[in-house]
N, C-alpha and C positions, 0 to 999 in steps of 0.2 A: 724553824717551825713556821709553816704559811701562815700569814696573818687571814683572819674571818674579814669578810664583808664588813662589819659592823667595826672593826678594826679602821680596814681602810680609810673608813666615811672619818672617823673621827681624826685620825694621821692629818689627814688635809683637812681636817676641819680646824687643826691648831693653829691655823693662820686665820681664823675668821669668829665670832662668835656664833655659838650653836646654833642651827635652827634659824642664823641669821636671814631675812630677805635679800632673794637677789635688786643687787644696782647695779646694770650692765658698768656705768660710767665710773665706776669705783674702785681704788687700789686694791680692794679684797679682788674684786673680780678680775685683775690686772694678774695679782698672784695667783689664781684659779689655773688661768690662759697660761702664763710662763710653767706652769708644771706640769700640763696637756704637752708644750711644747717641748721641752724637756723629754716625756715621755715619747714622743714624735723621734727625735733627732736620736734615741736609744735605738727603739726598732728598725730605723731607718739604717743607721749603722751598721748594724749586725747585718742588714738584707744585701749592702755593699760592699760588706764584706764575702759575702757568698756570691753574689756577682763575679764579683773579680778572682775568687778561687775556682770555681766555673770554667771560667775564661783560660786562668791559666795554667790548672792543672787536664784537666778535658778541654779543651780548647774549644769550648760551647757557648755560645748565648742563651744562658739558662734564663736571662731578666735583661730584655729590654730597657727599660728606665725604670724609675720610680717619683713617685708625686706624694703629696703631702698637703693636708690643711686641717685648720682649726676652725670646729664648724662657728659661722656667724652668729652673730648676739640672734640676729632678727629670724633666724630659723630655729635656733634653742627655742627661742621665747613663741613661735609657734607650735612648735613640737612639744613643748609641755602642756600649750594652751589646749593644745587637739587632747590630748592624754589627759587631762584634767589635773597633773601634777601641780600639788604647792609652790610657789615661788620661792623656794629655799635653797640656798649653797647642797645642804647635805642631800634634798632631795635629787635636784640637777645630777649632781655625783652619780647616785644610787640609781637613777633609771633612764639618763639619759647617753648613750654607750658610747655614741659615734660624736663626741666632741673632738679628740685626737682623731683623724684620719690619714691613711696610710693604703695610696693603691699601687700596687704591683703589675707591672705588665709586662709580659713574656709574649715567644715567637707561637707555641703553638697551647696545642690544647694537655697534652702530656706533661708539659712543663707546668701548668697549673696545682696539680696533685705532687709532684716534683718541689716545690716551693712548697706548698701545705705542710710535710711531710719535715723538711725542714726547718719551719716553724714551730713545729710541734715539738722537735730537739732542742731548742734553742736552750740554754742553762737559764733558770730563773723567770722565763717566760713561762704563765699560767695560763691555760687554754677556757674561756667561759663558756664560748658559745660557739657553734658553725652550721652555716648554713651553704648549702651547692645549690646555687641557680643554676647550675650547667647541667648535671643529671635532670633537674624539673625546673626549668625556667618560671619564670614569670609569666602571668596571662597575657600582661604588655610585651614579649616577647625577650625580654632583662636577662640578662646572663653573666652571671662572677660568680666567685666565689667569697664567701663572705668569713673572717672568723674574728670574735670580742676577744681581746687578748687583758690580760694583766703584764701590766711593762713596770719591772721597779725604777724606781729614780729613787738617784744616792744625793741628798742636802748635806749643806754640812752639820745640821744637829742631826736628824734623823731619815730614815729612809721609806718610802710612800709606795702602794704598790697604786699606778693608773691604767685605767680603761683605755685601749684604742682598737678601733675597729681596723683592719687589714682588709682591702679587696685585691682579688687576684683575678686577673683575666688577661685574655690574648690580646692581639695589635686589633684583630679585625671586632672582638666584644666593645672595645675602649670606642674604636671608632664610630659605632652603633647608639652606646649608649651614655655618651657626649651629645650628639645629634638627638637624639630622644631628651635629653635633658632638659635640652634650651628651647626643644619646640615644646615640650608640656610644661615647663616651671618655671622658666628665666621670661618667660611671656607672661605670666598671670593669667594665661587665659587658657578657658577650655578647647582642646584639638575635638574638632567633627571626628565621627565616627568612621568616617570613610579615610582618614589620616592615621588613626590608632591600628585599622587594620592594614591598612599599606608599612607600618613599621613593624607590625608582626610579623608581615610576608618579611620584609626587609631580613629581621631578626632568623628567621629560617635561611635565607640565602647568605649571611654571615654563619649558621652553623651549619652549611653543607661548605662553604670554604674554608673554616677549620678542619673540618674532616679530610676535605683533599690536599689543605698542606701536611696534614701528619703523614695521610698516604704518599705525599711527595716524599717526606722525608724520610720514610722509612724506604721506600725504594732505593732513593739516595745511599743510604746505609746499607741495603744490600750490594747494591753496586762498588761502594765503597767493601766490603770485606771482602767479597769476589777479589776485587782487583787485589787486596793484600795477599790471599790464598793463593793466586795464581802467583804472584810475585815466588811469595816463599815455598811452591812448589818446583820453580822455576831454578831456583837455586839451589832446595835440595837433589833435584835429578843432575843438574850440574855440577855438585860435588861428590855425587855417587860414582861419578867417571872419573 
């Protein structure tokens, strides 16, 4: 039977006292982080596992690589500051989604919903939330796919369901908005207006090159069955004689 919200909060909350304040620098907050991670190294699993089935039963690169992190103290502790959230273990929990992070990168744009779809099977994975920046991008010109997962994790007294956010996007999104990243936030500083719209344009000319590798590859794939059809036509007229 799924555990409730209110369930969850309090599972991990038996490592901490109720309602406790956060202290970044404190083994509560230590055990917090190792069961993010935990729930990390679960999803992450299973996603390498489809990988590699992928690969060797279709002989596909359905997934590029995969990355992972645990969001920083000093961006929790802004992200609740912006949201007006209490400084509390349970509250953190409860509305702040993307501490577990988990992004996925794959060759084209098909394989994005390809992955989603698989996610969504996964045994014991709880689906919260999803968001497509691909269908309606961002105004900043942002594109992935976003989905808040429930991941359980097995302790040895009891078993915890955790939040981690999943992003899913192509070679050419990651490479866009990595570059976007560092020029508006790993700087602290505001990008002129005439920079914000040169990476929108940018963000358009990465989604007309997704578009043309799927048309690559789909050609590809025509050419590829053609040439089997011709094969095996080739051989049945040769054994009709």
């Amino acid at each position: 039977m799924p555990m409730t919200k209110t369930k969850e909060i309090e599972k991990i909350n038996n490592f901490l006292v109720n309602n406790e304040k956060i202290e970044f620098n404190s083994k509560n907050y230590e055990k917090i982080e190792f069961i993010y991670g935990i729930a990390i190294k679960e999803i992450k699993h299973k996603l390498e596992i489809l990988k590699e089935e992928y690969k060797m039963f279709y002989d596909y690169d359905l997934i590029d690589h995969i990355s992972e992190r645990i969001k920083s103290k000093e961006s929790i502790s802004k992200k609740m500051t912006k949201k007006g959230i209490d400084f509390t273990y349970s509250k953190m929990i409860e509305n702040i989604n993307d501490i577990a992070g988990v992004r996925v990168i794959c060759p084209l744009k098909k394989d994005i919903y390809t992955i989603r779809k698989l996610i969504t099977n996964l045994p014991g994975i709880k689906i919260l939330k999803e968001k497509d920046y691909i269908t309606n991008p961002k105004k900043s010109g942002y594109s992935s796919y976003h989905m808040i997962l429930e991941v359980p994790v097995t302790l040895s007294k009891n078993s915890v369901y955790v939040k981690v956010e999943v992003q899913i996007r192509t070679m050419a999104m990651d490479f866009w908005a990595s570059l976007e990243h560092k020029m508006k936030y790993k700087n602290n500083k505001d990008v002129s207006k005439n920079v914000s719209k040169e990476l929108v344009q940018c963000a358009k000319i990465v989604n007309k090159l997704d578009n043309k590798m799927l048309l690559l590859n789909s050609w590809k794939n025509k050419i590829r069955i053609n040439h089997i059809f011709r094969k095996n036509l080739i051989y049945d007229l040769f054994y009709e004689f």
